[in-house]
N, C-alpha and C positions, 0 to 999 in steps of 0.2 A: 723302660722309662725310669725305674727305678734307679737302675747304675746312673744315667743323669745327672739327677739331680742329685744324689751322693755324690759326686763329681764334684758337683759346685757349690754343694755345702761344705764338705775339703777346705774349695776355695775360699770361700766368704770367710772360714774359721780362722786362716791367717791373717786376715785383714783387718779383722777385731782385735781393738786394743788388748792387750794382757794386764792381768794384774799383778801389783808388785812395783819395781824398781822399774822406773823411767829414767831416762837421760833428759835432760834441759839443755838447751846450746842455747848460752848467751854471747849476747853480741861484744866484745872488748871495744866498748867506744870510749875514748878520752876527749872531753871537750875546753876547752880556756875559753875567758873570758876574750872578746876582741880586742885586737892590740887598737885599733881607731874606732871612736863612732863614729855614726853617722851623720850629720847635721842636719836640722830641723828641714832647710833645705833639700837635701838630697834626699828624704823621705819622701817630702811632699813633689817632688818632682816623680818617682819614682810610687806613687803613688795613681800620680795625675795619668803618668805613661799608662797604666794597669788598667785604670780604668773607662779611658779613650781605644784600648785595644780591644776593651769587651763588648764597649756601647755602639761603638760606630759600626762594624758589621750589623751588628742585630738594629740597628734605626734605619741602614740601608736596605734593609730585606722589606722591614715593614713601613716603609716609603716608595719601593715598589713593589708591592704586595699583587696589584690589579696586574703589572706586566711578569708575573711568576703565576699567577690564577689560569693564563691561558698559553697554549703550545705556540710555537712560533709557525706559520704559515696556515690553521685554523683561525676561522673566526667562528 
């Protein structure tokens, strides 16, 4: 039993961080300012879309709430 779990203390002892020198990988992102805004308009439309795509499922489910309560051909 012993060899075992010597085994896998081995193992676990690579998996634990070192101390010392790390490496970092950062991401190279460049970003500009937009070449167009957006207009007040195209927000609020785009806004309106967002959140008719969230509400309407969920008032549908809890509008038929009674006909999801019970299996189809039980009563």
């Amino acid at each position: 039993m012993w060899g075992f779990s010597r085994t896998v203390y081995r193992g676990l002892r690579y998996l634990s961080p070192k101390s010392g020198h790390q490496i970092t990988l950062r991401a190279k992102v460049w970003s500009k300012p937009p070449e167009h805004s957006l207009s007040m308009m195209d927000l609020t439309i785009a806004f309106f879309v967002l959140n008719i795509a969230m509400l309407v499922p969920s008032g549908w489910v809890l509008t038929n709430m009674e006909n999801y309560k019970h299996r189809p051909g039980s009563k």
